[in-house]
TIGUTI-744823 format. One line per 4 residues: number of its first residue (from 1); their letters; for each residue x, y, z of C-alpha. Coordinates in nm, 3 decimals, padded with zeros to 5 digits. Example, Ala and Ser with C-alpha at 12.3 -4.5 7.8 and 13.67 -1.06 7.14 Angstrom:
BEGIN
1 = AS = 01.230/-00.450/00.780  01.367/-00.106/00.714
END
This chain:
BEGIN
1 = XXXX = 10.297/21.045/17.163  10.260/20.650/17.189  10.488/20.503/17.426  10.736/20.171/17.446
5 = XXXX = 10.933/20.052/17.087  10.681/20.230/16.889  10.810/20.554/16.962  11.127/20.474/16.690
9 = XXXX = 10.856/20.371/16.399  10.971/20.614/16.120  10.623/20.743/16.098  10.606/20.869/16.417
13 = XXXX = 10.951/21.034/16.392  10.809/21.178/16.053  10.452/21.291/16.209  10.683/21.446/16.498
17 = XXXX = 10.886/21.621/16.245  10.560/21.705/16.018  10.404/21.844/16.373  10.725/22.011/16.482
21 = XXXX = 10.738/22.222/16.158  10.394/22.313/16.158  10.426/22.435/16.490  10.705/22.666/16.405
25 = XXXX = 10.504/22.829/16.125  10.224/22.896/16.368  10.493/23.044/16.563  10.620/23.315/16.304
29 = XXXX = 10.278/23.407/16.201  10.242/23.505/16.548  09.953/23.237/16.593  09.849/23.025/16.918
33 = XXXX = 09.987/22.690/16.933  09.746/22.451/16.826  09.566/22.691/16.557  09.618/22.446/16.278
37 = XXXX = 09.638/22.072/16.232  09.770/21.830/15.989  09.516/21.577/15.792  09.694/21.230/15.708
41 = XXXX = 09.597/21.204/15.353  09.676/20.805/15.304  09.626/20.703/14.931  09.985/20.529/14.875
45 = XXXX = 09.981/20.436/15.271  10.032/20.142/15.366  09.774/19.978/15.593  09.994/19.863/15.884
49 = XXXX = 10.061/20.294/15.926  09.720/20.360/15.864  09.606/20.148/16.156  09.952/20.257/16.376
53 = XXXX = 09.876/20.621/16.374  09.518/20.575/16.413  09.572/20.387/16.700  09.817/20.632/16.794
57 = XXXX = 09.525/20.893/16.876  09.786/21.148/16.740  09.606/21.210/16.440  09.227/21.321/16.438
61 = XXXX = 09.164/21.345/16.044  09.222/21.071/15.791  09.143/21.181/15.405  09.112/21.006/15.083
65 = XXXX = 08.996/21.127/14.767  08.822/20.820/14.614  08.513/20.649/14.747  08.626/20.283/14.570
69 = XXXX = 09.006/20.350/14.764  08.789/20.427/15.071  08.625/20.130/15.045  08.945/19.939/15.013
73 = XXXX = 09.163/20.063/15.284  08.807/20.025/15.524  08.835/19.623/15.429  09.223/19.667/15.490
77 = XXXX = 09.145/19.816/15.806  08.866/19.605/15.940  08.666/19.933/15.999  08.287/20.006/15.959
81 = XXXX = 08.334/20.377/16.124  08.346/20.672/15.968  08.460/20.851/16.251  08.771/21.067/16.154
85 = XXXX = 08.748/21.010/15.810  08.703/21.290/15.523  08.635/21.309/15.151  08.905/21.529/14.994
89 = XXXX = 08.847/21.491/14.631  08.592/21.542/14.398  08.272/21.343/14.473  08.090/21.219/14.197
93 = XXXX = 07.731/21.231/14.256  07.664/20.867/14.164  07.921/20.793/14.479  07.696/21.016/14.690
97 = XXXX = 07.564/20.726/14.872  07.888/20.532/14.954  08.050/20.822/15.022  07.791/20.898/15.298
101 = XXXX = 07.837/20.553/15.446  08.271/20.560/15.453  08.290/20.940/15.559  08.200/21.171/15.817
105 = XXXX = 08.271/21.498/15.597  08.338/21.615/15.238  08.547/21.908/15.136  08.559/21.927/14.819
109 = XXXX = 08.201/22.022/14.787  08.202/22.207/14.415  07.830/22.233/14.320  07.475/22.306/14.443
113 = XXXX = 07.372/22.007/14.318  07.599/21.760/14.524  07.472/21.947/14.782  07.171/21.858/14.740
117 = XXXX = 07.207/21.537/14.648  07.354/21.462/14.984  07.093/21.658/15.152  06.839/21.422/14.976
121 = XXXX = 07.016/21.114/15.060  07.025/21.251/15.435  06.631/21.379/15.460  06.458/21.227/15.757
125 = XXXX = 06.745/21.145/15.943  06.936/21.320/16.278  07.280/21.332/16.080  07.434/21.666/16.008
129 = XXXX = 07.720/21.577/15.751  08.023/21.913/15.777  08.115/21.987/15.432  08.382/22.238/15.274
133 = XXXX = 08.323/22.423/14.981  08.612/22.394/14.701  08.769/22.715/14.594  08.921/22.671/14.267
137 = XXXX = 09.261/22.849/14.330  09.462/22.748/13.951  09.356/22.765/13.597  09.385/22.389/13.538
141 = XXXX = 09.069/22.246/13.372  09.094/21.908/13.582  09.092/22.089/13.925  08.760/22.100/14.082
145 = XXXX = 08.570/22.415/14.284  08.431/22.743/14.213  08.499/23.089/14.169  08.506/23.343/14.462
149 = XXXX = 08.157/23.460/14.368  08.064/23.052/14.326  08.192/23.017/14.671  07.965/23.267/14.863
153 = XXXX = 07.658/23.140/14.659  07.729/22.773/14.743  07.808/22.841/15.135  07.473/23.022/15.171
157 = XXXX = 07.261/22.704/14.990  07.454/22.470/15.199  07.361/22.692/15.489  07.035/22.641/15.366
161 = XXXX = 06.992/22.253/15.409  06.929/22.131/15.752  07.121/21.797/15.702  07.434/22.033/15.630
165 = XXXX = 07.675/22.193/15.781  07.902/22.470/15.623  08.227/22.364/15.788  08.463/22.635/15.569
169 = XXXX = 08.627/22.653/15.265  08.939/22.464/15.070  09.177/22.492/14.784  09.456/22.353/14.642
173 = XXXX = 09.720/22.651/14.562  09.885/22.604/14.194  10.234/22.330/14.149  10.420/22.574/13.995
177 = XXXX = 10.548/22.910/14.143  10.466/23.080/14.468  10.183/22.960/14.614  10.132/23.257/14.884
181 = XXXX = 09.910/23.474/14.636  09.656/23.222/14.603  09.640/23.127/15.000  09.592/23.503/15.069
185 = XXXX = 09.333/23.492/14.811  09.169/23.204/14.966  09.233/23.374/15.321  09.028/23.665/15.245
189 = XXXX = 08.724/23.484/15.085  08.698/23.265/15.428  08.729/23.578/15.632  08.415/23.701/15.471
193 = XXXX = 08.208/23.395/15.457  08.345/23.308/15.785  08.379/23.600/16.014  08.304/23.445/16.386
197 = XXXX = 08.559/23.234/16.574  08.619/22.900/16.491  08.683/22.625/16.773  08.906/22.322/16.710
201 = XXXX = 08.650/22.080/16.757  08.313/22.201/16.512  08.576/22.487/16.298  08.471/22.592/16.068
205 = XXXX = 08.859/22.458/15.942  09.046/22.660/15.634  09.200/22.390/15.473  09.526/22.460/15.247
209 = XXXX = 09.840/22.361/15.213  10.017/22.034/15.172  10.330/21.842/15.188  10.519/22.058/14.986
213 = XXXX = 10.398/22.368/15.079  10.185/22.404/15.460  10.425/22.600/15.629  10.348/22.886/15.373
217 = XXXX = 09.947/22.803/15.426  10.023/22.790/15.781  10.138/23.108/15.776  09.846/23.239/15.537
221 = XXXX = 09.612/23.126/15.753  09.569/22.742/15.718  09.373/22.557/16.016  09.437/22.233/15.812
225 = XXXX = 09.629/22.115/15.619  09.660/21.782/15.436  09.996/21.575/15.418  10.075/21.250/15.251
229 = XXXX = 10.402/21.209/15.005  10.571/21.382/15.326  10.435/21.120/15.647  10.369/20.811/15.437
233 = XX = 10.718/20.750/15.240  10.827/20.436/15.130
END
């Protein structure tokens, strides 16, 4: 935890709280402490928190789900890194190239051809960029990913290009209802794509769950899980 007056910064009491609850899920699932993380997803952050818990070295991942918001908060910031940072929505190719430049992962990867967009844009070069493949887990038209069978075909062509790295699988479980079903759903799929052990540094990462709902993924199965309304309130 930072240390001095910072320490009573409602953020860190929220990340503490965040952290403390997430803990206790891995706890009833009968899973080791430290098994699952928490993303800060910071589109209605503030800057002065975004820079507070980065400096805090509590957090590890940072996500945002547009490039021209990424671009933003990096001027905000005064960063040029992309150390930490991840692409959580759904990238456009025409973005490929910024995206590359702001981030140092995408997981929302939903088609073949972003793949190999990126893998163009990354040809020739030493970088190996981790991406997650988007399991669409709802019926809405406007969420992104693919099917179960869309998943296994885009984790083996992304398996394929040397400039990427298939980091594991994520989805978004539906608003309304229970949203165990479709984390067990997601659960099994990244059990069969992704049957070795998975490290907390390289992964791969199952990312589910979010404010109102990663204790549940947590228990499911989760190894990340993204939170925002719930650390950054007004």
């Amino acid at each position: 935890m930072p240390q001095g007056p910072i320490l009573s910064h409602p953020l860190f009491e929220r990340w503490k709280s965040l952290t403390d609850r997430l803990d206790a899920a891995l706890a009833r699932a009968g899973r080791p402490p430290g098994s699952a993380e928490a993303m800060a997803v910071v589109k209605f952050a503030a800057a002065a928190d975004v820079r507070a818990l980065r400096a805090s070295g509590l957090c590890r991942f940072f996500g945002e789900n547009r490039v021209q918001d990424a671009q933003r908060r990096r001027a905000e910031l005064g960063e040029t890194a992309r150390t930490g940072w991840r692409f959580i929505g759904h990238l456009q190719g025409n973005k490929a190239k910024a995206a590359l430049e702001l981030f140092d992962a995408v997981d929302g990867l939903d088609s073949a051809e972003l793949a190999e967009n990126l893998q163009r844009r990354l040809e020739g070069t030493d970088r190996r960029l981790d991406v997650m493949v988007q399991v669409k887990l709802t019926e809405r038209e406007t969420q992104s990913g693919v099917g179960e069978e869309g998943a296994r075909a885009l984790v083996e062509r992304v398996r394929s290009l040397p400039n990427l790295r298939a980091a594991g699988l994520m989805g978004i479980a539906p608003q309304e209802g229970d949203p165990r079903p479709a984390f067990k759903s997601l659960k099994r799929i990244f059990d069969a794509l992704y049957p070795g052990p998975a490290t907390r540094e390289t992964g791969p990462w199952l990312s589910m769950g979010m404010s109102g709902d990663f204790e549940a993924a947590v228990e499911e199965g989760a190894t990340l899980v993204r939170v925002g309304s719930a650390l950054f309130k007004a």
